[in-house]
Backbone as JSON, one array per atom type, in Angstrom:
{
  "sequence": "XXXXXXXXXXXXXXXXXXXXXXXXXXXXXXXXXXXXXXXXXXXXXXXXXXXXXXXXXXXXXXXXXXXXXXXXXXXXXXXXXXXXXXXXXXXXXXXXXXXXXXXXXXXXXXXX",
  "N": [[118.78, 27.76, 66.16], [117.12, 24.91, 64.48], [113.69, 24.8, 63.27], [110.83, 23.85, 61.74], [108.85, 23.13, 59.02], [106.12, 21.14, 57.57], [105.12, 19.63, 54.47], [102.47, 19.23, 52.05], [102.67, 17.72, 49.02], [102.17, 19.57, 46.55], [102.09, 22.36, 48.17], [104.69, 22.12, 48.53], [105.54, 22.17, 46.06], [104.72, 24.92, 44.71], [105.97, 26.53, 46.95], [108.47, 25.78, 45.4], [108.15, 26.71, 43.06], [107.06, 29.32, 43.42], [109.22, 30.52, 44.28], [108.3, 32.26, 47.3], [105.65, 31.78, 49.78], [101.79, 31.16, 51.13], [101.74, 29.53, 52.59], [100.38, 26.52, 53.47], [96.86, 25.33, 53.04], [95.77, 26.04, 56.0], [97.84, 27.89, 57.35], [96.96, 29.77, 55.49], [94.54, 30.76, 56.61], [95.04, 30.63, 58.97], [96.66, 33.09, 59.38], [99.57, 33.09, 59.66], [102.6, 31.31, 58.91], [102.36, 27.98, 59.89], [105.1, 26.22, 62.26], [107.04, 23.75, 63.34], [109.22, 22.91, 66.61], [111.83, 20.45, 66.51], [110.91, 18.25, 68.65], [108.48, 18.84, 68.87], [107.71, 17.8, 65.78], [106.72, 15.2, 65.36], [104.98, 14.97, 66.85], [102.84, 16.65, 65.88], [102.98, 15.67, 62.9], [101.86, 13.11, 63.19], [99.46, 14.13, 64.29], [98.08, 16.12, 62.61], [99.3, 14.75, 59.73], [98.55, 12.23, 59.68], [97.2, 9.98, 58.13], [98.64, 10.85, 55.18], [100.61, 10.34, 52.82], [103.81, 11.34, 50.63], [105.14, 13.77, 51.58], [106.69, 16.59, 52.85], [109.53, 17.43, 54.17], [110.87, 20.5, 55.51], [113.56, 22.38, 56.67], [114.76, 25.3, 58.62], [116.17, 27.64, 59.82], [115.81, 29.43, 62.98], [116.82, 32.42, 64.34], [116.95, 33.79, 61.72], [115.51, 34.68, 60.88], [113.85, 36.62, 62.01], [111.98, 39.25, 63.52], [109.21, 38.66, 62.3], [108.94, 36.1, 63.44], [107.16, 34.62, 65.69], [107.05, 33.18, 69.2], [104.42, 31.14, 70.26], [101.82, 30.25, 72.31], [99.92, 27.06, 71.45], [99.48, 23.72, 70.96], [98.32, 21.95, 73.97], [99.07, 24.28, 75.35], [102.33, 24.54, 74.86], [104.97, 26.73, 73.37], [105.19, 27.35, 69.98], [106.3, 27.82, 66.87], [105.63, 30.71, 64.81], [105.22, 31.98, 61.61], [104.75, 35.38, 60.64], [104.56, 36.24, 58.0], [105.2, 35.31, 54.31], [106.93, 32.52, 53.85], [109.95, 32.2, 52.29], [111.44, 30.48, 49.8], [114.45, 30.7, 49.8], [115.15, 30.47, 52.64], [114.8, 28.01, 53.44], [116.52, 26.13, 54.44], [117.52, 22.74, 54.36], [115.69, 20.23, 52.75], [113.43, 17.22, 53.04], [112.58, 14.34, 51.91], [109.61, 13.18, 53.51], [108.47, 9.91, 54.34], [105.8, 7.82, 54.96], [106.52, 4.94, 57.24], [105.1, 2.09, 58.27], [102.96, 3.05, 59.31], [103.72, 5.56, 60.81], [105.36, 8.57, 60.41], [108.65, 8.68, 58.96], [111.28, 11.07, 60.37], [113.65, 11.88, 59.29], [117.63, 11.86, 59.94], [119.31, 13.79, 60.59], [117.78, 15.45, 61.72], [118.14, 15.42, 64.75]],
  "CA": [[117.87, 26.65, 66.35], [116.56, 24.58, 63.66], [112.44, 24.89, 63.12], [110.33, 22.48, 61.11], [107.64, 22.93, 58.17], [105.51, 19.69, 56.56], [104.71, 20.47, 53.31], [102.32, 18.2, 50.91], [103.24, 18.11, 47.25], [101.5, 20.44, 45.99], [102.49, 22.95, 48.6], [106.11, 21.93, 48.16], [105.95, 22.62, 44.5], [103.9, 25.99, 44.92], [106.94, 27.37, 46.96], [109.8, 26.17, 44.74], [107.68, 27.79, 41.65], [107.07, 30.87, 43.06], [109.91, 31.49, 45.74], [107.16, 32.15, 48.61], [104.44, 31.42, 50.0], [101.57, 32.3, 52.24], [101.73, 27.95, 53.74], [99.37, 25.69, 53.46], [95.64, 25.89, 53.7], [95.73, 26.15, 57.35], [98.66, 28.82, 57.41], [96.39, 31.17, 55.45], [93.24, 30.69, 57.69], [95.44, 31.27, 60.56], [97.49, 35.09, 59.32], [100.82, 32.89, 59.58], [102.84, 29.71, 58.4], [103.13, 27.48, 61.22], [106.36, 25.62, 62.24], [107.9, 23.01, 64.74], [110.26, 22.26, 66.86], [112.34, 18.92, 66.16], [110.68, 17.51, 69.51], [107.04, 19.08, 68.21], [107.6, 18.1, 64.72], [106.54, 14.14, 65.22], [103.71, 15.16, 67.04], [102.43, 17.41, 64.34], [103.0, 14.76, 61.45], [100.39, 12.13, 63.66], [98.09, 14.59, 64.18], [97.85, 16.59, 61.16], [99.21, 14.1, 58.34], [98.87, 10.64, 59.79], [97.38, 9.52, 56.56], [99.32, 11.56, 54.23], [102.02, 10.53, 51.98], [104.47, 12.38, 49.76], [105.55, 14.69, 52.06], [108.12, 16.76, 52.5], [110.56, 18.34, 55.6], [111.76, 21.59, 55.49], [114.52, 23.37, 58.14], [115.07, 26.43, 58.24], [117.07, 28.46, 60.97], [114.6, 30.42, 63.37], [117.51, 32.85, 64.39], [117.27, 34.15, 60.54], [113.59, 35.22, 59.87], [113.68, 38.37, 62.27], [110.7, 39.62, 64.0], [108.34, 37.91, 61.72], [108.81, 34.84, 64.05], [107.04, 34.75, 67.02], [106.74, 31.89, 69.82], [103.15, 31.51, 70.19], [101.4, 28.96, 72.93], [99.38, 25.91, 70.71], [99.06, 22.72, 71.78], [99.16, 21.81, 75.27], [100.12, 25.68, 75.99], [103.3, 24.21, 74.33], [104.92, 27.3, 72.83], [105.08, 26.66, 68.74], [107.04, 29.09, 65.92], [104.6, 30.88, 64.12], [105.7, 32.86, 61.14], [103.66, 36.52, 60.19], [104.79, 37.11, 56.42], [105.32, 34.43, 53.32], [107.76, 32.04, 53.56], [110.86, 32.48, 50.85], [112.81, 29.02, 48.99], [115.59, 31.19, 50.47], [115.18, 30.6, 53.78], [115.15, 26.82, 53.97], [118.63, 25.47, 54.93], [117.66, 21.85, 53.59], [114.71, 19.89, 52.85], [113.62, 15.85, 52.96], [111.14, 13.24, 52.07], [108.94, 12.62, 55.02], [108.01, 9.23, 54.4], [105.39, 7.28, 56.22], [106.6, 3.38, 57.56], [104.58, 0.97, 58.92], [101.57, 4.01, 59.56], [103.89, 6.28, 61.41], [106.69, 9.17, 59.14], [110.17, 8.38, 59.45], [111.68, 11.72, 59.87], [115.74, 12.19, 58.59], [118.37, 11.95, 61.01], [119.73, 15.46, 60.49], [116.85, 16.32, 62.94], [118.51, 15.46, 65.57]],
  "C": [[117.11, 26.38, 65.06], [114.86, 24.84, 64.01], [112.07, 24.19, 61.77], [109.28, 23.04, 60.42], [107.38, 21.43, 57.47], [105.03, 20.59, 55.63], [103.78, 19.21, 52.48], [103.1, 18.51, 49.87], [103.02, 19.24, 46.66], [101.69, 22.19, 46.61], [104.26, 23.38, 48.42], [106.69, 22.43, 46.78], [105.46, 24.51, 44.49], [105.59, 26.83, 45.66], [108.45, 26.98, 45.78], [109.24, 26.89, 43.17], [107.84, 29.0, 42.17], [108.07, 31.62, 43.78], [109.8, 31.7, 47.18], [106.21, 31.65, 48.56], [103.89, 31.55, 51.46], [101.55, 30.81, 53.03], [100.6, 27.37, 53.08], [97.91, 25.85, 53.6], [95.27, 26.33, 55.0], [96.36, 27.43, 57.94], [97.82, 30.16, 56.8], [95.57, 31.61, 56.39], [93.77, 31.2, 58.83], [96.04, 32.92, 60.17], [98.65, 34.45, 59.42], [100.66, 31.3, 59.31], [103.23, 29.11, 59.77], [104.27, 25.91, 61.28], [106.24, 24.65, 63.59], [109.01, 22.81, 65.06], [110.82, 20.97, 66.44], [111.8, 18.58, 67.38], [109.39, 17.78, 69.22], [106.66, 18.31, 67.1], [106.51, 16.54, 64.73], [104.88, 14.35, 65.65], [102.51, 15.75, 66.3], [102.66, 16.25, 63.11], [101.83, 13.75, 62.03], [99.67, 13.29, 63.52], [97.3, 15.51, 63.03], [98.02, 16.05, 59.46], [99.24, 12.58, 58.99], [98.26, 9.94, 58.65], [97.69, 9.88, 54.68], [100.72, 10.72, 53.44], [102.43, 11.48, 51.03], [104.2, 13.78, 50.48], [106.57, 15.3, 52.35], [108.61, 17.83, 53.9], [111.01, 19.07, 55.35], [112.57, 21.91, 56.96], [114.7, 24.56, 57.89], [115.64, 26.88, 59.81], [115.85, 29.68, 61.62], [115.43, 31.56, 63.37], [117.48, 33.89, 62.49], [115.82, 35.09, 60.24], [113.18, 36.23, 61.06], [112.48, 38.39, 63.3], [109.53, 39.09, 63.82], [107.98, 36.67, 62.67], [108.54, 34.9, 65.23], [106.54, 33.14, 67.72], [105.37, 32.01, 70.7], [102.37, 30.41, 71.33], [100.33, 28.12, 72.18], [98.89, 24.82, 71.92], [99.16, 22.46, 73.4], [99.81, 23.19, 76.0], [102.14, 25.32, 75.53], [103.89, 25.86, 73.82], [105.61, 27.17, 71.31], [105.59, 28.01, 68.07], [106.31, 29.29, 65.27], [105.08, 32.09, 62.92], [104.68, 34.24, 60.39], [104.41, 36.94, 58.66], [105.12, 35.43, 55.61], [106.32, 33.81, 53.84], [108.49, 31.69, 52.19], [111.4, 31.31, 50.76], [114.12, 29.75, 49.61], [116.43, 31.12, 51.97], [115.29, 29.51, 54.33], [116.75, 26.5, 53.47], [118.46, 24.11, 54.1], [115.99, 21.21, 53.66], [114.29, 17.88, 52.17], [112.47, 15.31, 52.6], [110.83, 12.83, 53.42], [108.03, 11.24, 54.78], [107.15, 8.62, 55.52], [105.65, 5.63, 55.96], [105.47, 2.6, 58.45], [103.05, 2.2, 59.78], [102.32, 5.26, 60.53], [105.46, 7.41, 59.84], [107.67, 8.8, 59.63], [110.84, 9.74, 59.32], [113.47, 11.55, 59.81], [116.55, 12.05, 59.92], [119.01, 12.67, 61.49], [119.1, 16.0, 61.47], [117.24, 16.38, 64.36], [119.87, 16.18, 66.01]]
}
């Protein structure tokens, strides 16, 4: 199963410099990087970047990252992928511009 990170720029660049990383400001504050599902992910881009541009989609394979990955209840008691150690440039499968159209992101079609 695919799983979903938003990344700004600045985050985005931060892992392909150093390899890892501990996420985003939010990801440290919390003790893990947090992820979405492809049916989460839209919901998460309104409510956390709805006026963000230059952003960017990562995938990565949950099935791959071990123990580290636990399914955690969030929103709505929803349960959300939460990862406990850095995330590695190694680990994403592919990664996209998350543009925003007309005030909403357009994500890729791969997501589906």
């Amino acid at each position: 199963m695919l799983i979903y990170k938003i990344f700004r720029a600045p985050e985005w660049a931060e892992l392909q410099a150093k390899g890892e990383t501990p996420g985003a400001p939010i990801d440290i504050a919390d003790g893990y990087v947090h992820f979405s599902t492809a049916a989460q992910a839209t919901e998460t881009a309104a409510k956390h970047f709805a006026d963000e541009d230059d952003l960017t989609l990562l995938a990565l394979d949950a099935e791959t990252l071990g123990d580290a990955l636990r399914w955690e209840p969030s929103r709505g008691g929803a349960l959300f992928p939460h990862l406990y150690r850095p995330l590695r440039l190694t680990e994403v499968l592919w990664h996209r511009p998350l543009p925003r159209v007309g005030g909403t992101h357009r994500f890729p079609p791969e997501m589906t």
